[in-house]
C-alpha positions, 0 to 999 in steps of 0.5 A: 495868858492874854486875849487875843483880839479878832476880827469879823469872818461871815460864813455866808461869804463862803458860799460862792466857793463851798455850794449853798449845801455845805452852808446850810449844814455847817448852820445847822451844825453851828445851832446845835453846839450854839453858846459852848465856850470853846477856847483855843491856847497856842503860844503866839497870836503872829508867825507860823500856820497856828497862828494862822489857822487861829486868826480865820478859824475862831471868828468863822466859830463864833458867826455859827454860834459858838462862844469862841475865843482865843489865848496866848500865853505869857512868857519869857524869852527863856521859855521859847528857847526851851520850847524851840529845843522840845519842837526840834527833838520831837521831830527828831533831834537828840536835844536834850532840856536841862532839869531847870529848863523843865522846871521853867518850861512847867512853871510857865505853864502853871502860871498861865493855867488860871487865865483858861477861866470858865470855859466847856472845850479848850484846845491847848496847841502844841509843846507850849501848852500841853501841861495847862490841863495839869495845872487846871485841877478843877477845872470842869471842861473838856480837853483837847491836844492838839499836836502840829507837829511831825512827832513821827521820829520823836526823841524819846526823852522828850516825848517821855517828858510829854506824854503823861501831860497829853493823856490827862486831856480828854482828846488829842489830834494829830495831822497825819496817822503816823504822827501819833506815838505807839506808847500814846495811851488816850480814848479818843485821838483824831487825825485832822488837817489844817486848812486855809482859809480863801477868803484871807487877805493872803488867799484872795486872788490878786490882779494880775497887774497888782501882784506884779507891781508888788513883786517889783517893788521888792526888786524882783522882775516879774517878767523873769522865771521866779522860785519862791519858797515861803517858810519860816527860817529854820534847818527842817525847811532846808533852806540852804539846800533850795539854794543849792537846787536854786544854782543847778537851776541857774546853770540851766536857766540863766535868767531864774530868780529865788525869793525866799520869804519867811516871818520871824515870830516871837516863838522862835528864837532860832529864826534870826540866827537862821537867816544870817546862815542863809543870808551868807549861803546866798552869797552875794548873788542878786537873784536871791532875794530873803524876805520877812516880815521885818522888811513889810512882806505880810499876807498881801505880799506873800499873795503876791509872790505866790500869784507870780511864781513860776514854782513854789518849792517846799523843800522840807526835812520835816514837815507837820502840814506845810499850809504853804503848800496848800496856798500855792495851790489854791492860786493855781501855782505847782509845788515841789515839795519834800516827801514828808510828813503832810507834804504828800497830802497836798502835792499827789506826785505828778498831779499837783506838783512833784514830790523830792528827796534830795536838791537833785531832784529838787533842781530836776523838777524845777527845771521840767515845770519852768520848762513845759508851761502847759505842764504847769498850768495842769497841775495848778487847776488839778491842785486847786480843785484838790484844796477845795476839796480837802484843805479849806476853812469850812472843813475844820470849822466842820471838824471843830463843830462836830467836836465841840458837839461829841465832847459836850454830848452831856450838856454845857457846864455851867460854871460862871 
């Protein structure tokens, strides 16, 4: 298991956007679980919202006084192939894993069980990290799953195959109601949703003149209607169906642009294999462009596109949360979105953005925002007000404090 190394996040930089308040009591929370050893375990430190959350969310714990750290496991490649299966079938592909892959699968995480060390509350995210509390025997801390996924059509095999590890934990959180298995058999389950942080470099607000010098650099004209849709490469974002709602647009709108930007992570071994699928759906048109990582698209640049979008799309199949969703919003941009898993909690259809079930409408309602320019600007205050509200940093760091302080009620443990 390795450490991950963090920067400085201050909670005091918060207060222009949460009130004076809401800064106080998060203090005053901070100051009662001040010193626990909170430890969070996912599988990789870059790509994905996990990651993402991670990298704002610990440093924000450890300013308010919690001795907050961060993990990732150690694996081989082999191991994320196997975990890339278990994510698809648990948001509903018949996938089957081999005896050998879940001896791999396990044996990984055995390996990796020593590294948690002496904490009091370790949050182990997702698939790749849920047998770690197995394999902890002795371990005198508290435990906690937390699930990011959108298990709500899960395969029964390999739920099956998960669910006895999840409820040895202590806790386990899910995004949405609906997520959570009938058969899950656990005390303590809790419904959280992730948030973003606005103080990233990826949620600043951009000068107008900067964001459209960013955007040009990488061919796009910001002066034309830009589509843009951030999510990794992968058959649950439908990329190839926001091409295809893309065209309709087109045939309406000659001059409309899509940019489609995804990061490649070292979790998922699928995502290269992905994008050649929808590098040759696009075809040789040169008003789609595909972005990543690989080409220098990072948080600055996913900002940029973000602030010069006409409409952000997330045309998602399944969808755990989609914190893209809510980074569009804050900047003030509507979002067409899939009506699935956490996407209706972001986008309040007509209000915020529009929510789709199929291209056609998906093209409709790209077509109605690029179309009425006062329509747009509505729904990005409405939206913007929505995220402040409900999916900002400081609300999860106020769901982990309060955690931290119900599991460790008792007291601390002392082991050292």
């Amino acid at each position: 298991m390795r450490s991950v190394a963090l920067g400085n996040k201050r909670l005091i930089d918060y207060v222009e956007v949460i009130g004076e308040p809401e800064y106080e009591a998060l203090r005053a929370l901070g100051a009662s679980v001040a010193g626990t050893r909170v430890r969070h375990v996912n599988a990789t430190a870059y790509g994905g919202g996990v990651a993402e959350i991670l990298q704002n969310l610990v440093p924000l714990l450890r300013d308010v006084g919690v001795d907050a750290s961060w993990s990732v496991l150690e694996a081989p490649a082999p191991f994320y192939d196997v975990t890339k299966k278990l994510h698809n079938s648990l948001q509903g592909m018949a996938i089957d894993v081999s005896d050998e892959e879940k001896r791999l699968y396990l044996e990984v995480q055995k390996d990796n069980a020593a590294g948690v060390g002496h904490v009091d509350v370790v949050l182990a995210h997702d698939p790749q990290a849920v047998a770690l509390r197995h394999f902890s025997p002795e371990t005198r801390a508290r435990w906690v799953w937390r699930c990011h996924i959108d298990t709500t059509t899960a395969y029964d095999p390999s739920w099956s195959l998960l669910r006895p590890y999840v409820e040895e934990h202590d806790a386990a959180i899910f995004t949405m109601p609906q997520f959570v298995r009938p058969d899950l058999r656990l005390s303590k389950i809790l419904i959280q949703k992730p948030t973003i942080d606005p103080n990233s470099p990826k949620n600043r607000r951009l000068p107008d003149a900067e964001a459209r010098e960013v955007v040009a650099r990488f061919g796009v004209d910001p002066d034309r209607p830009l589509l843009l849709q951030v999510s990794r490469f992968d058959p649950w974002k439908d990329p190839l169906g926001v091409i295809d709602a893309y065209r309709l647009v087109k045939a309406e709108i000659p001059t409309v642009q899509l940019v489609m930007i995804g990061s490649l992570a070292d979790d998922d071994p699928e995502g290269m294999e992905y994008l050649r699928r929808t590098q040759a759906h696009a075809g040789e048109d040169p008003d789609v462009k595909l972005l990543t990582n690989l080409e220098g698209v990072k948080d600055r640049e996913v900002n940029a596109f973000q602030c010069v979008a006409a409409v952000v799309v997330q045309k998602s199949l399944r969808e755990g949360f989609g914190l893209v969703v809510a980074e569009a919003l804050w900047k003030g941009v509507p979002v067409v979105g899939g009506a699935v898993g956490g996407i209706p909690t972001q986008i309040i259809d007509g209000e915020t953005g529009f929510l789709v079930s199929s291209v056609e409408d998906c093209a409709r309602r790209c077509l109605q925002l690029l179309r009425d320019p006062a329509l747009r600007q509505r729904m990005g205050e409405v939206g913007r007000e929505h995220v402040r509200k409900h999916f900002l940093i400081t609300r999860d760091l106020r769901d982990q404090l309060e955690l931290a302080r119900e599991l460790t009620r008792g007291g601390v443990t002392t082991a050292g």
